[in-house]
N, C-alpha and C positions, 0 to 999 in steps of 0.2 A: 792789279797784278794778281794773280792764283797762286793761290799760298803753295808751294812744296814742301811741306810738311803738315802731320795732322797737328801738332804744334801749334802750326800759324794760322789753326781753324779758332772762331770763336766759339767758346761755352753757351750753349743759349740758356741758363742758368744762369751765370753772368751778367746777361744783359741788362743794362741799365733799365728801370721802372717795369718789369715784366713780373706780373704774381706767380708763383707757384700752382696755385689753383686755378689760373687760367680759361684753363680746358675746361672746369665745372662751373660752367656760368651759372645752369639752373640748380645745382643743389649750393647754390653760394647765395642765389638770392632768395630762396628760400629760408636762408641762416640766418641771413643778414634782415630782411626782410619781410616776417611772418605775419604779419596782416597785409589787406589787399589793400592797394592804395586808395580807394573807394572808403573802408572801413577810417582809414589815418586822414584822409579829409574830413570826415564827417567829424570825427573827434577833436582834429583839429577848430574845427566851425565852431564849434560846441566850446572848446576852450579862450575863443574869441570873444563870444555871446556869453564867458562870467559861468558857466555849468561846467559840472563837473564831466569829462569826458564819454563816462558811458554808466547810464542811471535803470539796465534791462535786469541785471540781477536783484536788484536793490526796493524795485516795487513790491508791494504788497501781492499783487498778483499772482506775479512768480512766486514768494514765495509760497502763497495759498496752496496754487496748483502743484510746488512738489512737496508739502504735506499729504495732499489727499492723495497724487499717485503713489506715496511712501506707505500713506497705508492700505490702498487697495491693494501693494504689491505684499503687505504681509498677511493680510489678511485670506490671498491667495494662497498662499503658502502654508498658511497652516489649515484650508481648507483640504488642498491636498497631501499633508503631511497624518492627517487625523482623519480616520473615516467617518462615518456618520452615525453620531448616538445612538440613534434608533436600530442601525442596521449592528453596529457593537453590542448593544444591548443583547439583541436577538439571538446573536451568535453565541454570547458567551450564554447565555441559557439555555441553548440547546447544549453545546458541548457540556456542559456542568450536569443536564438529563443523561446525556447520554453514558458519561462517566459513574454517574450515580447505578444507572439500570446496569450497565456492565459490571462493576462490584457488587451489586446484589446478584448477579447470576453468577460470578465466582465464587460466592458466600452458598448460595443453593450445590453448586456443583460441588465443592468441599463437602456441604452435608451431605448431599447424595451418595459421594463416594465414602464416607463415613459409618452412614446405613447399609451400603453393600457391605463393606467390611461384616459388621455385625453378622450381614444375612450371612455371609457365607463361614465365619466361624458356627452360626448356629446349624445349618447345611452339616457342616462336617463332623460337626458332633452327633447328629442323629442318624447320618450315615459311618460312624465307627463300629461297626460288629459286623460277624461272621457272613450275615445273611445279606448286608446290603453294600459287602466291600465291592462287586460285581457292577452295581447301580452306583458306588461311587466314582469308579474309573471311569465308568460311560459317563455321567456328570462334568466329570472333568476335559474329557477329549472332547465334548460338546461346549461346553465354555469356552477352552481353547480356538476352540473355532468359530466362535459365535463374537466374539470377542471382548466376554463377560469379565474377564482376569487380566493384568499385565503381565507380559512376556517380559523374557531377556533372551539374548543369545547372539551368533555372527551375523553378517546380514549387510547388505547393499545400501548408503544411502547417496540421493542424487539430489541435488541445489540446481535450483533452477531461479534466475534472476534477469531483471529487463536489463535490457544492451545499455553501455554508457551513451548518456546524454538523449535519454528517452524518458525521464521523469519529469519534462517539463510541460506545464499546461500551461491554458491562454488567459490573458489578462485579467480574467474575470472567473476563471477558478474553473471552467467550464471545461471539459475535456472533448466535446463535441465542435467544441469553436475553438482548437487549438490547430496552431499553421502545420507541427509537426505532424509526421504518420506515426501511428500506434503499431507498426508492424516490427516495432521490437522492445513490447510488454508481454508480459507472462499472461495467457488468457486463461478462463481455464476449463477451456476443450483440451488446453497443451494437459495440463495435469489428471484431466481423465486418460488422455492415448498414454503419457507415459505411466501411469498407476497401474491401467489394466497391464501394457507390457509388463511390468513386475508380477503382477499377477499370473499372466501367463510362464513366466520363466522360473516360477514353482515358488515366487514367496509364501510363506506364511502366514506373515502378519503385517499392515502397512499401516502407519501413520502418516501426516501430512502436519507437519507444525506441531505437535504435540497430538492433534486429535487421530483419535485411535478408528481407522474403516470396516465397517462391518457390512453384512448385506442391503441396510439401509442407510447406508449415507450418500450423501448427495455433494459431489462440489456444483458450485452454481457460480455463476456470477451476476452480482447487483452494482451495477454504476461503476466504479474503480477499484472495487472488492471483491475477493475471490470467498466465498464461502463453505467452509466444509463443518457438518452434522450442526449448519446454520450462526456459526462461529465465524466472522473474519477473521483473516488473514494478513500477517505482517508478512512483506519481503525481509531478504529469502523465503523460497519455496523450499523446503528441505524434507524429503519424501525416505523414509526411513523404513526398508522392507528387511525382515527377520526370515532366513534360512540360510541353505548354503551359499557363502558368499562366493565360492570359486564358480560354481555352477550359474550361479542367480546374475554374475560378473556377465559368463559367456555366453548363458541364453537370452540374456535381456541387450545384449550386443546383435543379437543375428534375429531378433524379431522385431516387427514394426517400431514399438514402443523405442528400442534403442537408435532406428532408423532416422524417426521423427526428432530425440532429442538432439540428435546429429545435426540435420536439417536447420533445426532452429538455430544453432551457431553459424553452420557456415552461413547458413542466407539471411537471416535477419540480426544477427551480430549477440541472441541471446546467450547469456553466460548461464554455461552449462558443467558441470564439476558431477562424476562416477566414482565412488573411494568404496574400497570394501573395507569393513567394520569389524573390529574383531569380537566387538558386548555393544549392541544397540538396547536400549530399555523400553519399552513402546505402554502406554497407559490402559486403564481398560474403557471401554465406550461408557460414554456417561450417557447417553439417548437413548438406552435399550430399552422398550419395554414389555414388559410384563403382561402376559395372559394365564389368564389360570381360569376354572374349572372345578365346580366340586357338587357334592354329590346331593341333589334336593331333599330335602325331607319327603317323607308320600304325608298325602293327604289322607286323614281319616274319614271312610264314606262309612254310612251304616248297613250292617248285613243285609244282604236282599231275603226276603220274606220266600221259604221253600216252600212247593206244594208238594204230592207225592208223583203228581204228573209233570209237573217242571226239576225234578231232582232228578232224575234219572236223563235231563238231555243237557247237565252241567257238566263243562269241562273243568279241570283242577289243572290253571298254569301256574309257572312258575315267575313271579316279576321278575323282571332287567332291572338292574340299577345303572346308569352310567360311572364308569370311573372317571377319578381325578385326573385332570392330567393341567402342566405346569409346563411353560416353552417361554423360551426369551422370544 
């Protein structure tokens, strides 16, 4: 008869001897189940024949073999965990040289700058009177411009810095075998085109990192280092030029130098920052040097022997002496 009603349907739930899980044959015997039957015969054979079920852990063997892979696997590990004596060694000896030669050449440049001091209070003292105040000015505006003295005054400074996520080198420290492009690090062609632009937009006086530029300096570049008046360089690049800031702002805007700094942001993502300054303080060159000049002694000859026919065809000159003269 067919039920009329869902009533007089039966629950398959209900049904007498029917699992739940049913439907999961393969993960029920799995559960139930978890050796192969292959493995549960043997062990059972084994349980037959008086032995203990399963004797693979339990040999000397095994456990041999995972001591020794235990410690080749530490031994691994602290091989790459520690680099290598000899190559540690080496390194920390250089670095420790070169730490040392850079505080002695800090230690020289302090005296350096020390001794000028002196020279140029002694300068001013023998240039104080009437007669050599004329030779003192010129003195001075040639200093100024030679870049013998430390300035202050307004003045344009620009930061220049490699793009985010360009400081990265290759496994081996080598920046020639690194996967990344170097096309957004600060090179420094970039810090010549933009120094001369300040130059041409009427600076006065430019530093770069603290190092003061004069007619001879030089940036360079050696391996990952930017060098100026033969000093590395830390990032930031921070270029510090002394004049008018309103004008030094909009000339160095509309000539190459400003063009270029441009460039380097929009197209190669370098971070680039223009702030006018109201007191920049800029150092004086510590590399300058000195030529000087002075006046020989003459040498004493003995008088030449007159006759009465050799005197009368003597000329009577006057000697030259050269002057002194003193230039940075």
């Amino acid at each position: 008869m067919v039920p009329t009603s869902h009533r007089d349907v039966p629950n398959p739930t209900t049904v007498p001897g029917r699992r739940p899980d049913e439907s999961m044959t393969l993960l029920t015997s799995m559960m139930e189940r978890p050796l192969d039957p292959g493995y549960a015969a043997a062990a059972a054979r084994r349980e037959r024949e008086g032995l203990p079920p399963s004797t693979g852990t339990r040999t000397l063997v095994v456990l041999c073999a995972a001591l020794v892979i235990g410690l080749l696997l530490t031994l691994g590990a602290l091989a790459l965990r520690t680099p290598s004596t000899t190559a540690a060694k080496a390194k920390a000896e250089l670095v420790a040289q070169i730490e040392s030669r850079r505080a002695a050449a800090d230690r020289q440049e302090r005296h350096l700058t020390a001794l000028q001091a002196q020279v140029d209070q002694l300068q001013a003292k023998a240039l104080n009177n009437g007669q050599a105040s004329s030779l003192g000015s010129r003195l001075d505006t040639l200093a100024n411009a030679a870049g013998a003295v430390p300035v202050k005054g307004p003045g344009l400074q620009v930061v220049l810095d490699n793009a985010p996520g360009s400081d990265t080198n290759s496994a081996d420290g080598n920046p020639r075998t690194g996967t990344t492009s170097d096309d957004g690090k600060v090179f420094s062609k970039d810090l010549q085109i933009v120094v001369n632009g300040l130059w041409e937009a009427g600076a006065e006086a430019i530093s770069v990192n603290g190092q003061r530029l004069t007619s001879k300096s030089a940036i360079r570049f050696a391996g990952e280092a930017i060098l100026v008046n033969y000093r590395p360089l830390v990032r930031p690049y921070t270029i510090s030029a002394i004049g008018d800031s309103a004008r030094l702002q909009v000339e160095f805007a509309d000539n190459d130098g400003g063009a270029y700094a441009r460039a380097l942001h929009d197209n190669y993502g370098i971070r680039v920052s223009i702030d006018r300054v109201a007191s920049l303080a800029l150092p004086a060159a510590s590399s300058l040097s000195v030529r000087s000049a002075s006046v020989p002694r003459p040498e004493r000859t003995p008088p030449p022997t007159t006759t009465p026919s050799s005197r009368a065809r003597q000329t009577h000159t006057q000697p030259t002496t050269p002057t002194s003269e003193t230039s940075p």
